[in-house]
C-alpha positions as CSV (number, residue, x, y, z in Angstrom):
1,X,0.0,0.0,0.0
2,X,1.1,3.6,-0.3
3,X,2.3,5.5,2.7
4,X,-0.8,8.1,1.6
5,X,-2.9,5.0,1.8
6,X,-1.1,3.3,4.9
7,X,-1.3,7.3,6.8
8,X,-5.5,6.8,6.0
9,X,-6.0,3.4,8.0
10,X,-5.4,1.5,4.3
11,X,-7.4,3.3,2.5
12,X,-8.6,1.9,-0.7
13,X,-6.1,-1.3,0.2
14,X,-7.2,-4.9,0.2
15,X,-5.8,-6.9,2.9
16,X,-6.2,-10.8,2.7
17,X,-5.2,-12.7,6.3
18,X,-5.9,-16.0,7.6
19,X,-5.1,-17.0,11.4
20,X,-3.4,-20.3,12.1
21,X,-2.0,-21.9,15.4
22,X,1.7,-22.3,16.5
23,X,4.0,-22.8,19.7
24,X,3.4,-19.3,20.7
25,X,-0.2,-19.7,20.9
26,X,-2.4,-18.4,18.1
27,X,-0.7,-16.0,14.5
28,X,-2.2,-13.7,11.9
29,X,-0.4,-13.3,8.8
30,X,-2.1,-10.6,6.4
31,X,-0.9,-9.0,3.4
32,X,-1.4,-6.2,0.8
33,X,-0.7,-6.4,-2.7
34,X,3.1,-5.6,-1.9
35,X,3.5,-8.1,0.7
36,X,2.9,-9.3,4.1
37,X,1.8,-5.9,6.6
38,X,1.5,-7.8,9.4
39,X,2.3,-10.9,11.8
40,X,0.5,-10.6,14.9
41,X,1.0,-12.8,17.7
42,X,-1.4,-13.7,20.9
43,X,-3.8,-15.7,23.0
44,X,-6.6,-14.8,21.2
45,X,-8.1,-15.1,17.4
46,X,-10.5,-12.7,17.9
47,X,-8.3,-10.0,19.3
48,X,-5.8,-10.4,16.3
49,X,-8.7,-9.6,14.0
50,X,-9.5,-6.3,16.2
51,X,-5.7,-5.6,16.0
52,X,-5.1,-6.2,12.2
53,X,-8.9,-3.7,12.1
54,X,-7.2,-0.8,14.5
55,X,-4.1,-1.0,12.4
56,X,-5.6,-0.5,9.2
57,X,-9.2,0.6,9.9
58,X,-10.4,1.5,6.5
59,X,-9.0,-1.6,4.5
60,X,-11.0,-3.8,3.2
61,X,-9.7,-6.7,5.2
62,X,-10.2,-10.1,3.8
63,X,-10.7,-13.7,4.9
64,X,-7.8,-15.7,3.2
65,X,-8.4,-18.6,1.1
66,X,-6.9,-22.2,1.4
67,X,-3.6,-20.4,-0.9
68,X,-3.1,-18.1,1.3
69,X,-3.2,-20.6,4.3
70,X,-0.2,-22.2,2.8
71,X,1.6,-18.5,3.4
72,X,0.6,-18.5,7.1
73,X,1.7,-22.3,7.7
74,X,5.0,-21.2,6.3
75,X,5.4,-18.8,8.7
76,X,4.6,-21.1,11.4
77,X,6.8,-23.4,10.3
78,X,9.9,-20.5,9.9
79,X,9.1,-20.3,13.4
80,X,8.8,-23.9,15.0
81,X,12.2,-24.8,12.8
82,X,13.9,-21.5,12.4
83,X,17.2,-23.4,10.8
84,X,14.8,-24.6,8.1
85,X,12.7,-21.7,7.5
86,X,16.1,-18.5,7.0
87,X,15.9,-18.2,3.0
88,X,11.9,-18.0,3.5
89,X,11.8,-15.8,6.1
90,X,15.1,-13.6,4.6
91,X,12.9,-13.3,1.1
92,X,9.4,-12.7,2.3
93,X,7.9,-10.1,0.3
94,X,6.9,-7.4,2.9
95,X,4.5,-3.9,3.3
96,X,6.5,-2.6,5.7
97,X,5.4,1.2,6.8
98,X,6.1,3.3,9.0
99,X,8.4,6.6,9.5
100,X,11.7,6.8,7.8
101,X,13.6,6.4,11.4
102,X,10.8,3.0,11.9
103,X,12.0,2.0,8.7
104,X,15.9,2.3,9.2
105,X,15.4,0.6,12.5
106,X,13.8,-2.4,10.9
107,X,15.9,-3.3,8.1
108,X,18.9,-3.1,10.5
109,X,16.4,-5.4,12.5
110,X,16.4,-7.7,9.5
111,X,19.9,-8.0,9.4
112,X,20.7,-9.9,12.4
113,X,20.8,-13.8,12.1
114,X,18.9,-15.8,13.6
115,X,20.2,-17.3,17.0
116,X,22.0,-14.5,17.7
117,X,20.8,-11.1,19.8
118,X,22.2,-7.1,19.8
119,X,21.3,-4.4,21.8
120,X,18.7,-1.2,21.2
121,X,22.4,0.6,21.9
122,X,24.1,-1.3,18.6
123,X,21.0,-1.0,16.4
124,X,21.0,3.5,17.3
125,X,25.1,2.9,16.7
126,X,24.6,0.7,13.7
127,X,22.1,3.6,12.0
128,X,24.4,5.7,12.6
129,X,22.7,7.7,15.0
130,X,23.9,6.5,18.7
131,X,22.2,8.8,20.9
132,X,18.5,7.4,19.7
133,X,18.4,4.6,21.9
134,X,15.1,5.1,23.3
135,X,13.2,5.3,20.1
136,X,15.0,2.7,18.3
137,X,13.3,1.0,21.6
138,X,10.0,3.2,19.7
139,X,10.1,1.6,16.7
140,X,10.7,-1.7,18.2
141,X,7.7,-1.3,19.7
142,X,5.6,0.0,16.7
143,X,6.8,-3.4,14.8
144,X,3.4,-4.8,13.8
145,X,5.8,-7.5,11.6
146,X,6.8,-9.9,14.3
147,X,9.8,-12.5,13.4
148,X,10.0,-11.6,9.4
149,X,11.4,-8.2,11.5
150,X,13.0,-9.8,14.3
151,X,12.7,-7.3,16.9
152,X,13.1,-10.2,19.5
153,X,16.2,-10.4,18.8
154,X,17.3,-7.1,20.8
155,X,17.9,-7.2,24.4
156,X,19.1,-4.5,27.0
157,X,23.4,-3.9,27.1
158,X,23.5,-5.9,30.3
159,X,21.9,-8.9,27.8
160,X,18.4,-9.4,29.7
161,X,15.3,-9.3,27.8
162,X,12.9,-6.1,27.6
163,X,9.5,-6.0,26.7
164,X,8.1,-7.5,24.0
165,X,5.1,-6.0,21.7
166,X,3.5,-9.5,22.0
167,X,4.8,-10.6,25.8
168,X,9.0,-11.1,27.1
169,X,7.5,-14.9,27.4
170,X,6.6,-15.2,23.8
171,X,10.3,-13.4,23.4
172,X,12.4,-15.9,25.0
173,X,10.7,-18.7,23.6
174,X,11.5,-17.3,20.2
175,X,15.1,-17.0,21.4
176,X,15.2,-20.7,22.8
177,X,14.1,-21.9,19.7
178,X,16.4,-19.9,17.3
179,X,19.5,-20.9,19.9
180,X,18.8,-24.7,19.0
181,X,20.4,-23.5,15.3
């Protein structure tokens, strides 16, 4: 979608999504014509539909067909086997939008491997700006893209996980399974 379109709730945007079920309870994968918008993680179904309708209030959100399905049990698996799942994951087609900073912050986000964490200091050093620590923190928190951007994957200096958009438990489980590569 266009950042015009994105700015107006996903205006005049389709959105397809389908929920499915993994080791972090339940997942929504939805997508514009670009590419995946968002992966939303939680307890409930229902509540990942409200969130995927407050993110984009004026798209015309879609219930995804069996094809479609296949996208969101790819992401499930990507994140039950992580080791199997890197080239899918690394070229998923994504919608990503958000401010220019948001958008710096997450393709440095993209960049880190799998197994292996960084800190909200080395992602405001790596952008070159390393004095911005608390909103790279921000746009951590503003990721609506969970593990496609790996914001998991950044912990406090001392090592020990923060929060989490979608729980620290749901982080370190993440974590646990991406160590195991």
């Amino acid at each position: 979608m266009t950042a015009s379109n994105y700015r107006a709730g996903g205006s005049n945007t389709s959105i397809r999504f389908a929920i499915g079920e993994c080791s972090l309870g339940a997942i929504l994968v939805a997508s514009s014509e670009r590419g995946v918008c968002a992966i939303l993680l939680g307890n409930d179904p229902e509540k990942l539909v409200q969130d995927l309708q407050d993110a984009f209030p004026r798209a015309q959100l879609i219930g995804a067909d069996h094809d479609y399905e296949m996208l969101v049990a790819k992401v499930v698996g990507f994140i039950e086997a992580p080791a199997l799942g890197q080239d899918f994951i690394k070229h998923l087609p994504l919608d990503i939008r958000g401010t220019s900073f948001q958008q710096r912050v997450w393709q440095a986000l993209r960049q880190i491997p799998a197994g292996a964490t960084v800190s909200y200091s080395d992602i405001a050093q790596l952008i070159g700006l390393p004095k911005a620590v608390r909103a790279v923190a921000g746009a951590c928190a503003a990721n609506i893209i969970a593990v496609a951007i790996p914001c998991h994957r950044v912990v406090r200096n001392d090592g020990t996980l923060s929060g989490y958009r979608w729980g620290v438990e749901r982080k370190r489980a993440l974590l646990d399974l991406e160590a195991q590569l």
